[in-house]
C-alpha positions in Angstrom: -8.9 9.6 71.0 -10.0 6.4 69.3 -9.3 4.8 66.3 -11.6 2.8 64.1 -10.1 -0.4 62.6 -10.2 -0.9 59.1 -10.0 -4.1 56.7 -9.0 -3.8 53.3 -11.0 -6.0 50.5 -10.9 -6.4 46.8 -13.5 -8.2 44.4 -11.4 -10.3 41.3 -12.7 -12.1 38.4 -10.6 -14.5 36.5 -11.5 -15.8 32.8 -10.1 -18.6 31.3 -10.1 -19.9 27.9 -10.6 -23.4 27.8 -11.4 -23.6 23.9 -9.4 -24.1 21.1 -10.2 -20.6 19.6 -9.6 -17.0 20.9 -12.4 -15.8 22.7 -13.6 -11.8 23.0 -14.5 -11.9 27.2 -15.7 -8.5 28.8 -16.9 -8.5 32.9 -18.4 -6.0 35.3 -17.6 -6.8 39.0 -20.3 -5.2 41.2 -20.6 -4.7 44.8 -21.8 -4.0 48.1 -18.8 -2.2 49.5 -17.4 0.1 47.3 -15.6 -2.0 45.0 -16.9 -1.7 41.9 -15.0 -2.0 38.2 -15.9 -2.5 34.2 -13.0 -4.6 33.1 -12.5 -3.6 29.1 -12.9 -6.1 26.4 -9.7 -8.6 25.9 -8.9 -11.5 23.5 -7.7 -14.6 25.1 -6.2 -17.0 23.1 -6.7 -20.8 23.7 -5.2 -21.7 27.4 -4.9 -18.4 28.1 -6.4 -16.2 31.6 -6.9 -13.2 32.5 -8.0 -11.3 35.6 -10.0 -8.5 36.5 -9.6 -6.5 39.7 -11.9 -4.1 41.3 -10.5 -1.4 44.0 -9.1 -2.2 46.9 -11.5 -0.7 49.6 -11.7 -0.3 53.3 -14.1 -2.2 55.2 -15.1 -1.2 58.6 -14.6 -3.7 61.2 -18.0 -4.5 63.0 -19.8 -3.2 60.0 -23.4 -3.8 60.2 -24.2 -5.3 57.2 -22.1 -8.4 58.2 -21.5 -9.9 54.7 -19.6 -8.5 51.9 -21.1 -9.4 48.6 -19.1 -9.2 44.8 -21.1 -10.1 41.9 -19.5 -10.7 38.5 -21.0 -10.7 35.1 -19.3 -11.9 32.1 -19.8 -11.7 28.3 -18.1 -14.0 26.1 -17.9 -13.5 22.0 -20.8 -10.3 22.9 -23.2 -13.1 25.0 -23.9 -13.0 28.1 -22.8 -15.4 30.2 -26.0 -16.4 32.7 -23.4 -17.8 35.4 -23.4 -14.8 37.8 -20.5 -15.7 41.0 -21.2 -14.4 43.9 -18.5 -14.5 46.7 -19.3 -13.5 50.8 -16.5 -12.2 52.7 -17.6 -12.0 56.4 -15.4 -9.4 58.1 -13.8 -10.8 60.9 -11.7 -8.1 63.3 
């Protein structure tokens, strides 16, 4: 019997406010593993962060699409903002 070895990942977006007033910040992490999430809509006072976090998933070791890709989109006060992160993981076993 064999076993198959397995990695763990999980896609995070962080928002902080660097204003002076409360901002409304909403964010959608999307990616090519399985670990999708909506984060739901949060008021963040001036100085104030907050994170989003997606699933932890299992990667396969050896997998052949090589690169692990998490995209993040973020709206602030109900705009989009057009800085999209993008974040490669390479699986290493």
């Amino acid at each position: 019997m064999s076993t198959v070895d397995e990695l763990r990942q999980q896609a995070v977006t962080v928002a902080l406010n660097k204003g002076t007033k409360y901002a409304n910040i909403e964010s959608r992490i999307i990616t090519d593993f399985g670990g999708d999430a909506s984060c739901i809509k949060a008021s963040l006072a001036p100085g104030q962060q907050l994170g989003c976090f997606g699933p932890t998933v299992p990667v396969r070791c050896g997998d052949p699409q090589g690169d692990n890709a998490a995209f993040s989109d973020v709206w602030m006060n109900d705009d989009y903002l057009h800085e999209t992160y993008v974040v490669y993981r390479v699986v290493d076993c």
